[in-house]
Every structure is written in structure tokens, then in C-alpha cells.
C-alpha positions as a Markdown table, in Angstrom:
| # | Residue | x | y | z |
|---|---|---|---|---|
| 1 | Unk | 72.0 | 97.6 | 90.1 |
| 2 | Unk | 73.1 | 93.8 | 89.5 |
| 3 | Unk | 72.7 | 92.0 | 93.0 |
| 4 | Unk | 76.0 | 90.8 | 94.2 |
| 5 | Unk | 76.4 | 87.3 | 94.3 |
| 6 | Unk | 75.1 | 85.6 | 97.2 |
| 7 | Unk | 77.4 | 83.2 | 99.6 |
| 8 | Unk | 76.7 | 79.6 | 99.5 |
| 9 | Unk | 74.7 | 78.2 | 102.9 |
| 10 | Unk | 78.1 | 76.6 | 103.5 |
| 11 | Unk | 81.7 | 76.9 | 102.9 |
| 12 | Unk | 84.2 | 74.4 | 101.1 |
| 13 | Unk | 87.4 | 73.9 | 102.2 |
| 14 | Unk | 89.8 | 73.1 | 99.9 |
| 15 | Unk | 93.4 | 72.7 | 101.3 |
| 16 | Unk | 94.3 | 75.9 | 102.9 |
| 17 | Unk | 91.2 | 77.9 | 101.5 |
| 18 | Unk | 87.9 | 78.6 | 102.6 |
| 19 | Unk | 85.4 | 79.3 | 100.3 |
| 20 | Unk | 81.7 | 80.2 | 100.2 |
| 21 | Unk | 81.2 | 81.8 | 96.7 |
| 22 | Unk | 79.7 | 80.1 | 94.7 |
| 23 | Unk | 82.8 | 79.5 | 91.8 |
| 24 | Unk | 86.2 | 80.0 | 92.7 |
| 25 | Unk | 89.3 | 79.3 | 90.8 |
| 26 | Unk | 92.3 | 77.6 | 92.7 |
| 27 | Unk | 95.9 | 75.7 | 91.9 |
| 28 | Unk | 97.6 | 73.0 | 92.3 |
| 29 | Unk | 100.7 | 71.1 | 91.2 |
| 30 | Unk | 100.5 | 67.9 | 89.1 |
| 31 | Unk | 100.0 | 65.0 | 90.9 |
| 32 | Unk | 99.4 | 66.6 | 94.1 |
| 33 | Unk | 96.4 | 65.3 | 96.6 |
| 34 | Unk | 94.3 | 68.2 | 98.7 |
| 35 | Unk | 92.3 | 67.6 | 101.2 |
| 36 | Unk | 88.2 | 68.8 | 100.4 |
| 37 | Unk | 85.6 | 69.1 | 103.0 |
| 38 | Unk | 82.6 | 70.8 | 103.8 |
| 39 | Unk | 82.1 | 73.6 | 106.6 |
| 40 | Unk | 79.1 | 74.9 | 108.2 |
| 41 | Unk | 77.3 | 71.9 | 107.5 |
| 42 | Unk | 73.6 | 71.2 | 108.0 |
| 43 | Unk | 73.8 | 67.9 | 109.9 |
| 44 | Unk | 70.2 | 67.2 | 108.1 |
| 45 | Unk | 71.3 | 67.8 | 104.8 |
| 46 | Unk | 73.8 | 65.6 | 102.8 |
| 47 | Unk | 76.7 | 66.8 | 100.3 |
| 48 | Unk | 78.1 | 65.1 | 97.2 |
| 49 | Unk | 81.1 | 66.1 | 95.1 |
| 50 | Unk | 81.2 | 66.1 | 90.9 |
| 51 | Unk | 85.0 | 65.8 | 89.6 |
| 52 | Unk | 86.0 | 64.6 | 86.2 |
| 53 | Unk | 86.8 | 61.2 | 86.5 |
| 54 | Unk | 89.3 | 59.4 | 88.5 |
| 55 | Unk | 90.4 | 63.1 | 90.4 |
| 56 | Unk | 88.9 | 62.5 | 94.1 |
| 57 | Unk | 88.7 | 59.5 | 96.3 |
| 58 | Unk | 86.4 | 59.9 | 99.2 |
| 59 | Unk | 85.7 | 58.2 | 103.2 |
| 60 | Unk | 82.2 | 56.8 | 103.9 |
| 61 | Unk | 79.8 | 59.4 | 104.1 |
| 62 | Unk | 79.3 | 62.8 | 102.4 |
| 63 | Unk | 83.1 | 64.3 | 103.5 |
| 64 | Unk | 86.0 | 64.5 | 103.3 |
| 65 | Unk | 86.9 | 63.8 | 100.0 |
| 66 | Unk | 90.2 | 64.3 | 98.4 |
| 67 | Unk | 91.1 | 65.4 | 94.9 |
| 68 | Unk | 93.9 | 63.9 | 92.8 |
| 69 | Unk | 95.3 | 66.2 | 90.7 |
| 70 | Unk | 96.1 | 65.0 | 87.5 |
| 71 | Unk | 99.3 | 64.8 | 86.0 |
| 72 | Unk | 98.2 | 67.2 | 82.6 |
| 73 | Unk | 97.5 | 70.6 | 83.8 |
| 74 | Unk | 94.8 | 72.2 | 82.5 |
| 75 | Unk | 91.3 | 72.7 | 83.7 |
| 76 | Unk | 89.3 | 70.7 | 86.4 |
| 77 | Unk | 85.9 | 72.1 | 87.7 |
| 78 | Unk | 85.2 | 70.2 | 90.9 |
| 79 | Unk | 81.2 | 71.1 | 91.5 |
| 80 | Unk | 80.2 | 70.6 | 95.8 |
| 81 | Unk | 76.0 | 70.2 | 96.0 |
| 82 | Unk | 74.2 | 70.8 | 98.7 |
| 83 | Unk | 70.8 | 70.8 | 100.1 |
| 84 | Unk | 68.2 | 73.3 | 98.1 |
| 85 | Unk | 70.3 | 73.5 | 94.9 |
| 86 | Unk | 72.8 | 75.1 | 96.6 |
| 87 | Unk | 76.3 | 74.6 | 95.1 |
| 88 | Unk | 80.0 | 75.7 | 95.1 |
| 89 | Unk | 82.4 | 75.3 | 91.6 |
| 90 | Unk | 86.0 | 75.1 | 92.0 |
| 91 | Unk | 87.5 | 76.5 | 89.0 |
| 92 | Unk | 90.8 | 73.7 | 89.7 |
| 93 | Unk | 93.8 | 74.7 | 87.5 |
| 94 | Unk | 96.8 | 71.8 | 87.6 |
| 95 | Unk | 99.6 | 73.9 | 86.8 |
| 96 | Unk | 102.1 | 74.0 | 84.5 |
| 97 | Unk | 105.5 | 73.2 | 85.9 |
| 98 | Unk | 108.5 | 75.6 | 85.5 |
| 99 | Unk | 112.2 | 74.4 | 86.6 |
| 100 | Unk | 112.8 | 78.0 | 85.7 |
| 101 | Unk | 115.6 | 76.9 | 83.5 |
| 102 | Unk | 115.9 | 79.5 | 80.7 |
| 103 | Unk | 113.7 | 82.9 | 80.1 |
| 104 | Unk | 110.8 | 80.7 | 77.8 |
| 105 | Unk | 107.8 | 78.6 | 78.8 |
| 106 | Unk | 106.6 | 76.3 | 75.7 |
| 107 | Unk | 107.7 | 79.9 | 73.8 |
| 108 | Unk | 106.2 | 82.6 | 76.5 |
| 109 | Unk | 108.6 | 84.8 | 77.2 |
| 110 | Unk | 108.7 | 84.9 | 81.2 |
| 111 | Unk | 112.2 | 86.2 | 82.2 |
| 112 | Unk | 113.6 | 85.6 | 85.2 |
| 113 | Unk | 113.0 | 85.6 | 88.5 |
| 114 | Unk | 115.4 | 86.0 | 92.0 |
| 115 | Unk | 116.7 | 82.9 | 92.9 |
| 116 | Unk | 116.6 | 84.2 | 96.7 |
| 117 | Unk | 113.4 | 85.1 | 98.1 |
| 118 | Unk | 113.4 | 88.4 | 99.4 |
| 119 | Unk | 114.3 | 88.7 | 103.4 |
| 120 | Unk | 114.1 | 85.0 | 103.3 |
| 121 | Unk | 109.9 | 85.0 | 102.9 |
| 122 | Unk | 108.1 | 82.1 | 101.7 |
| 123 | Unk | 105.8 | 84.9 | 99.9 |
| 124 | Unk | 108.5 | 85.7 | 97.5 |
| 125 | Unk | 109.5 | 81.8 | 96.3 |
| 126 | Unk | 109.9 | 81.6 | 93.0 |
| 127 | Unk | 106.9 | 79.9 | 91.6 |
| 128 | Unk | 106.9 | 76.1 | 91.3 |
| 129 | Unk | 104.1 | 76.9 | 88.2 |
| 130 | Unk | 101.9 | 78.5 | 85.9 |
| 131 | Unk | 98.0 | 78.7 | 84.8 |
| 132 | Unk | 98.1 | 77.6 | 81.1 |
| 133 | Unk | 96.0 | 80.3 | 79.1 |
| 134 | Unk | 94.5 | 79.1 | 75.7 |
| 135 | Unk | 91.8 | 79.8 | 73.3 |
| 136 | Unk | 89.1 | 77.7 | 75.5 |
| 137 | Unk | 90.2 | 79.0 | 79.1 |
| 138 | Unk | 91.0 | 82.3 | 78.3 |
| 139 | Unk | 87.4 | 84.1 | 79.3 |
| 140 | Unk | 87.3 | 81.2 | 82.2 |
| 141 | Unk | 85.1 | 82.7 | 85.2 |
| 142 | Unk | 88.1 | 82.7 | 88.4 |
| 143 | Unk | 85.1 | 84.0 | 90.7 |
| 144 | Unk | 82.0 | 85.4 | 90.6 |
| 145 | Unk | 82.0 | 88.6 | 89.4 |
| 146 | Unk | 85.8 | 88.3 | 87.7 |
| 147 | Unk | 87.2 | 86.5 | 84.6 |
| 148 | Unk | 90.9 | 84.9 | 84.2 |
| 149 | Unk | 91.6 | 87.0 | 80.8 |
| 150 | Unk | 91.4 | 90.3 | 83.2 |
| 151 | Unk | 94.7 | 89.3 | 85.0 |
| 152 | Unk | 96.4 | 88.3 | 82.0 |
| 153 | Unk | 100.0 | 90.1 | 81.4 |
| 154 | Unk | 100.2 | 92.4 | 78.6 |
| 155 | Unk | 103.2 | 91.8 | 76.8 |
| 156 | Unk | 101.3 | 90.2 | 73.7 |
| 157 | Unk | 97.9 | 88.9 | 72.8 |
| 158 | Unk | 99.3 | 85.6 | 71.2 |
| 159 | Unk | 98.5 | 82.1 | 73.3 |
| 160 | Unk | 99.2 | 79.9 | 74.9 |
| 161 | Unk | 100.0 | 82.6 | 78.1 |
| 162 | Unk | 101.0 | 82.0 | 81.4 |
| 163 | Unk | 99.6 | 83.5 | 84.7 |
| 164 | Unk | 100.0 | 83.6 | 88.0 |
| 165 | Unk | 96.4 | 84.0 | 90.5 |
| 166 | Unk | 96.4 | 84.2 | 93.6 |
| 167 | Unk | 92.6 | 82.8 | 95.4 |
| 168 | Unk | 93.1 | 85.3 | 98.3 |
| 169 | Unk | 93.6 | 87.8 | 95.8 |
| 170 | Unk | 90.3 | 86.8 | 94.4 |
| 171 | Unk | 88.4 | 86.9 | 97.5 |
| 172 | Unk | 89.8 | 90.0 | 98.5 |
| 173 | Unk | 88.3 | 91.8 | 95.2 |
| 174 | Unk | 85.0 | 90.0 | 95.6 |
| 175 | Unk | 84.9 | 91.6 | 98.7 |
| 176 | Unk | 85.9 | 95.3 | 97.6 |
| 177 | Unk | 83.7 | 94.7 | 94.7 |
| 178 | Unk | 80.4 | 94.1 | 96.8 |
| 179 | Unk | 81.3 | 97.4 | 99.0 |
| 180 | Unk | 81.3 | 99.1 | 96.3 |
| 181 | Unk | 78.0 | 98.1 | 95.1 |
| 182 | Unk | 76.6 | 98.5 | 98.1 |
| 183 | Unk | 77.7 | 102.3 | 98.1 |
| 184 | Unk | 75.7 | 102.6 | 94.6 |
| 185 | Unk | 77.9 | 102.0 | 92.6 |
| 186 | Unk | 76.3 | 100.1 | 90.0 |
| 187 | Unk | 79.5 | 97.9 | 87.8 |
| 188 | Unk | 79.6 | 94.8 | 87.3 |
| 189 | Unk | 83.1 | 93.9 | 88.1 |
| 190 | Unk | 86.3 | 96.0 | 89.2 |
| 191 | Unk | 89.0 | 97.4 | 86.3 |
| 192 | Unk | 92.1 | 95.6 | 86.6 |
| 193 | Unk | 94.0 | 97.8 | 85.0 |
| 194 | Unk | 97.4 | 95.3 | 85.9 |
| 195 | Unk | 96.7 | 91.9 | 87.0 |
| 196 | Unk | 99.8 | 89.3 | 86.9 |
| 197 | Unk | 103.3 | 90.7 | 85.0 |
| 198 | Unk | 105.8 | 88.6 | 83.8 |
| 199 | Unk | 109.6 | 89.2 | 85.3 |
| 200 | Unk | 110.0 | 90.3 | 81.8 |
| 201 | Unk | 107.5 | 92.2 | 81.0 |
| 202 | Unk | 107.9 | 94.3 | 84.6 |
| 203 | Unk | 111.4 | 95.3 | 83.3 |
| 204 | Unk | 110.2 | 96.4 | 80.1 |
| 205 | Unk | 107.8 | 98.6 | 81.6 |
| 206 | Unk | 110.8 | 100.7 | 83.9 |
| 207 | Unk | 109.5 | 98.8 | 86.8 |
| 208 | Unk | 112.9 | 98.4 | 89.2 |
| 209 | Unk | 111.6 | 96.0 | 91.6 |
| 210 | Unk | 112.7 | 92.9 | 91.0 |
| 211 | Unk | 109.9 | 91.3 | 93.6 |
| 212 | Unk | 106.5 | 93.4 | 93.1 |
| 213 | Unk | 104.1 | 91.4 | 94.1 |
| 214 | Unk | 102.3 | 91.3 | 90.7 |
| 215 | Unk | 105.2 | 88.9 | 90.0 |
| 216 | Unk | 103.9 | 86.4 | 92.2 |
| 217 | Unk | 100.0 | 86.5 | 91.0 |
| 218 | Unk | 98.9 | 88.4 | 94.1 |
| 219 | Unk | 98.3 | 91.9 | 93.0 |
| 220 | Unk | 96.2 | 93.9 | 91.3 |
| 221 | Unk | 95.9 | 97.7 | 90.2 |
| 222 | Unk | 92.2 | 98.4 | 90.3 |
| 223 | Unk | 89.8 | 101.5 | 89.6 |
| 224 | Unk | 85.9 | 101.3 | 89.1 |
| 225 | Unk | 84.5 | 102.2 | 85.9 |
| 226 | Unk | 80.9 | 102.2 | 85.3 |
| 227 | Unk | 81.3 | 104.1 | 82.4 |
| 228 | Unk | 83.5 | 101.8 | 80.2 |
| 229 | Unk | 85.9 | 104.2 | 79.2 |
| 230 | Unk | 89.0 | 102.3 | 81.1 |
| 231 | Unk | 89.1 | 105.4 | 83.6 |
| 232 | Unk | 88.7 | 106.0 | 87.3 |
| 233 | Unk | 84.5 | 107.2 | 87.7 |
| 234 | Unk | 84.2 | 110.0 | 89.7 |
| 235 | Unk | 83.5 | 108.6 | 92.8 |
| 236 | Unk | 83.4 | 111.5 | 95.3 |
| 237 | Unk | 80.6 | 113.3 | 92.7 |
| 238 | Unk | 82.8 | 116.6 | 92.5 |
| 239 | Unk | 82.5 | 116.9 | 88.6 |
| 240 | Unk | 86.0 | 115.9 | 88.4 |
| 241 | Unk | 88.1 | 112.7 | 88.3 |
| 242 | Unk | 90.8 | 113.1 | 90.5 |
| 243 | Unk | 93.3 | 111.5 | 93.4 |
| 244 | Unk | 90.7 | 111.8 | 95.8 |
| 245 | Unk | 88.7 | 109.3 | 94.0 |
| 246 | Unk | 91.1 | 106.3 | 94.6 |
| 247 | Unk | 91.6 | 107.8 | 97.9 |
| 248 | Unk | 87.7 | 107.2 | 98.4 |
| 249 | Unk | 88.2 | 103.2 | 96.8 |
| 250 | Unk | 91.3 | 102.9 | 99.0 |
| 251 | Unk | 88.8 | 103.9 | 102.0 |
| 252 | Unk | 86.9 | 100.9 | 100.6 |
| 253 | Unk | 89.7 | 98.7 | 100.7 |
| 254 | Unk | 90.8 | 99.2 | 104.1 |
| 255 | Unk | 87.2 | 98.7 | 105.4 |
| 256 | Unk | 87.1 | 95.0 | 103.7 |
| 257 | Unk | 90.9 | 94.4 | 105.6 |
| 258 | Unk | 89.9 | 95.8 | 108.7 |
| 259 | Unk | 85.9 | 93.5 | 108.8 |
| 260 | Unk | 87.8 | 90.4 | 107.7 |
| 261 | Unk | 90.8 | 90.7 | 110.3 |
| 262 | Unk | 94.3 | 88.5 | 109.0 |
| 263 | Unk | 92.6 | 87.1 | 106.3 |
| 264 | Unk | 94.1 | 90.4 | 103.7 |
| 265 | Unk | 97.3 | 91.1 | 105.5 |
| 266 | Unk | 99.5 | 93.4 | 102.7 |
| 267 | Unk | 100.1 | 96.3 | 100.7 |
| 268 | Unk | 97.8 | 99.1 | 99.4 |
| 269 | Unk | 98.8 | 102.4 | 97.3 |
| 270 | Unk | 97.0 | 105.7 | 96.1 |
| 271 | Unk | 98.0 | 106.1 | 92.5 |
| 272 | Unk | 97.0 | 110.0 | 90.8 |
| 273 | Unk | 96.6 | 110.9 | 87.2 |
| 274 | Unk | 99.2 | 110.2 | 84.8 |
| 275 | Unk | 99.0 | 111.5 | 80.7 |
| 276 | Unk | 98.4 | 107.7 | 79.9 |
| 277 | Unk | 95.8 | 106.9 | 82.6 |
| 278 | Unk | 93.7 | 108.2 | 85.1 |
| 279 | Unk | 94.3 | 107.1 | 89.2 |
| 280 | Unk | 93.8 | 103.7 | 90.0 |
| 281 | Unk | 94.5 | 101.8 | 93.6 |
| 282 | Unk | 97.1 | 99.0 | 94.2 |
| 283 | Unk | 96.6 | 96.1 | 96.4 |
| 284 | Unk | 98.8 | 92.8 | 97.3 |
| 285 | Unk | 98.7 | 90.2 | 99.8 |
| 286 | Unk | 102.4 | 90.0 | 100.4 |
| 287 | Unk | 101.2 | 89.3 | 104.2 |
| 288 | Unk | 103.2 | 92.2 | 105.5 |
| 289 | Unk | 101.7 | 95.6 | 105.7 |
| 290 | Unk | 102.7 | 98.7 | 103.9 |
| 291 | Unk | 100.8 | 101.6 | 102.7 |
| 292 | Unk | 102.0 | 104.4 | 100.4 |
């Protein structure tokens, strides 16, 4: 079995997220300033930052720094070192913006989204942006074990693409991932069988919800396959691929909510076998609970 990736002695902050992997992607808006500092430091050792050029200012001393987004989105890896080689990447994507005025972004077809957010949540905003996909950043690594073409939507293959991705969302499969390594399962990354959707593309599939949370780059319907055949394994060892497996991986799921408290807060559903597919798990960080 691959070992899982190990956490970094310390943990970066970077605005509202924590992180200790050791590459992470994250977004931001053009011209938009966030705060970066280092946690769990080792007062004996001393930190320094590598941005590309004129992105992060910084106060005397190792921290805080504080990275200027630039105003062409695209790619920025922002690289923390610390003592014993010891380093953290932020994968930093500067969005592209969308006034959502019309159905097309530079000619992908995104559709529409509610103009309301649901009950009034801030979770269900439309989004201010969108990850640029091209030829270059298309197989970017987002984390550790996960890479950005895996939460692409699937209404074409052409680029440039659009995408939504959710760090949380991230962590959260990094975390389900490792479990279920250290259960023997021996894969190097979780299936995403459906990662980010267009409003459009949603529709076209008979979806009626016009706020599932894959809209909003927080989702993800996953299964483990070790054996490359883009179906569920058979987990519980009965000879037979069946609901019971994603029943075992939702098992999984709810153990990595329950060890890292609020952090996860959101939905979860058992999926069986369909003719098209085999059973797969859902989970979202709409920061309400719900299970089905």
C-alpha cells in the first residue's frame, strides 16, 4: 500500500483555512488581499514564504505575510518552508469573475443559477467566480492524493472549463481517503464519479434541484475502486458488489465527521446499483445536516 501523505509539522493559515497537507488548492477573487500565517510554530525554527513576484507583502519577522491576489486569474503556487525541509504549497487559483449576466462564460455554457439563495443561506450565494480550466492546469494537483481534472463537469471535453472547488471539500476527502487506506484498502485516490456540475448541465441530466450542492463546488459522489474499472470494489468481501458496500464507505465518512467535530457539517447519501453504474456515496458541506 502507498503511504498516505504525511501532515506538515505545522499548519498554514490562509484566510479562513487551516491547512497542514502538504499542497492544497484554494481561491480567491482578483485583487483581493488574505491574510497568511503560520500555526503550531516551532519558536526555534524560522519560516519564509515563495510567491510569484509582487503577490505578498509581509511584517518584520517570519509571519504574517499577506498575499495580493493578482488581478489575471489563473494559477499562483504560494510555497511556506519550514525547518527540516518541511514545506506546505498552496495551489492559489485567482478566479474568474462572473456578473452572471447571460448563460456563457468566455463560450462555457454554465446556465443559470437562483438569484435567491435558498432559505436565505450564505452557502447557497451565487458564486462571485470560477477556476479557469486549460490545457496547462487541467491535471493541476488540488491536494495530495486528488487532481483538479477529477471534479471537472462533464458536459464536454473542450477547454477552457469552468469549476467550482470547495478546500473543505478537499480536506474532507483527504481525510476519508486515508481511512480508507488504513482499513487496507490499497487506492491511490477516491473515484469521483461527479465532482462540480454546471446549472446547466444539472438540468440536462433530470436533476430537479435547482441548489444541489455540486452547484456550488462542495460536493462530490465518491466510490473506491482499486480495481480501475470505474465501479464500487467490494468492500465488505461478500463476493458481490452491492448497497452495502457504500453503506460500509458511508460508515467511513461519518467516522471522519464525527473525529473532526464542526469542521464537515453537511449532507451524506447511500446510492445502490443503477444499469449505468454501480453504488457510489454522496457527500456536501452545505453546513446543515441531512442524511438519506
Amino acid at each position: 500500500m502507498q503511504p498516505t501523505d504525511p501532515a506538515s509539522p505545522f499548519t498554514v493559515r490562509f484566510g479562513d483555512h487551516a491547512i497542514s497537507a502538504s499542497i492544497m488548492a484554494v481561491t480567491v477573487m482578483p485583487g483581493d488581499t488574505v491574510p497568511v500565517s503560520v500555526e503550531g510554530r516551532d519558536a526555534s525554527s524560522s519560516y519564509r514564504i515563495e510567491t510569484p513576484a509582487d503577490t505578498t507583502t509581509w511584517s518584520p519577522g517570519d509571519a504574517p505575510w499577506s498575499f495580493i491576489a493578482p488581478d489575471v486569474p489563473g494559477l499562483y503556487p504560494l510555497v511556506v518552508h519550514g525547518a527540516n525541509d518541511a514545506s506546505i504549497q498552496l495551489q492559489v487559483f485567482v478566479l474568474e469573475p462572473w456578473d452572471h449576466d447571460g448563460t456563457h462564460l468566455d463560450g462555457y455554457r454554465i446556465g443559470r443559477y437562483e438569484s435567491e439563495p435558498r432559505r436565505g443561506l450564505e452557502t447557497y450565494e451565487r458564486p462571485e467566480g470560477f477556476i479557469r480550466v486549460t490545457e496547462e492546469t487541467r491535471t493541476t494537483q488540488v491536494a495530495p492524493h486528488f487532481r483538479l481534472e477529477q471534479f471537472l463537469c462533464k458536459q464536454t471535453d473542450a477547454l477552457p472549463q469552468f469549476v467550482l472547488l470547495d478546500t473543505r471539500l478537499l480536506q474532507l476527502l483527504e481525510d476519508v481517503l486515508a481511512t480508507v487506506r488504513e482499513r487496507g484498502h490499497d487506492i491511490p485516490t477516491l473515484y469521483i464519479m461527479s465532482g462540480f456540475r454546471t446549472p446547466h448541465y444539472n438540468r440536462a441530466i433530470g436533476n430537479t434541484s435547482t441548489y444541489s450542492r455540486h452547484l456550488y463546488g462542495d460536493a462530490a459522489d465518491i466510490f473506491v475502486d482499486a480495481t480501475g474499472n470505474a465501479r464500487m470494489d467490494d468492500l465488505t468481501g461478500t463476493g458481490r458488489v452491492t448497497e452495502a458496500d457504500a453503506e460500509l464507505l458511508a460508515d467511513i465518512v461519518d467516522a471522519v465527521k464525527a473525529e473532526n467535530g464542526e469542521a464537515y457539517v453537511g449532507g451524506m447519501g447511500v446510492y445502490g446499483s443503477a444499469p449505468h453504474r454501480g453504488p457510489f456515496v454522496h457527500v456536501d458541506l452545505r453546513g446543515q445536516r441531512a442524511r438519506w
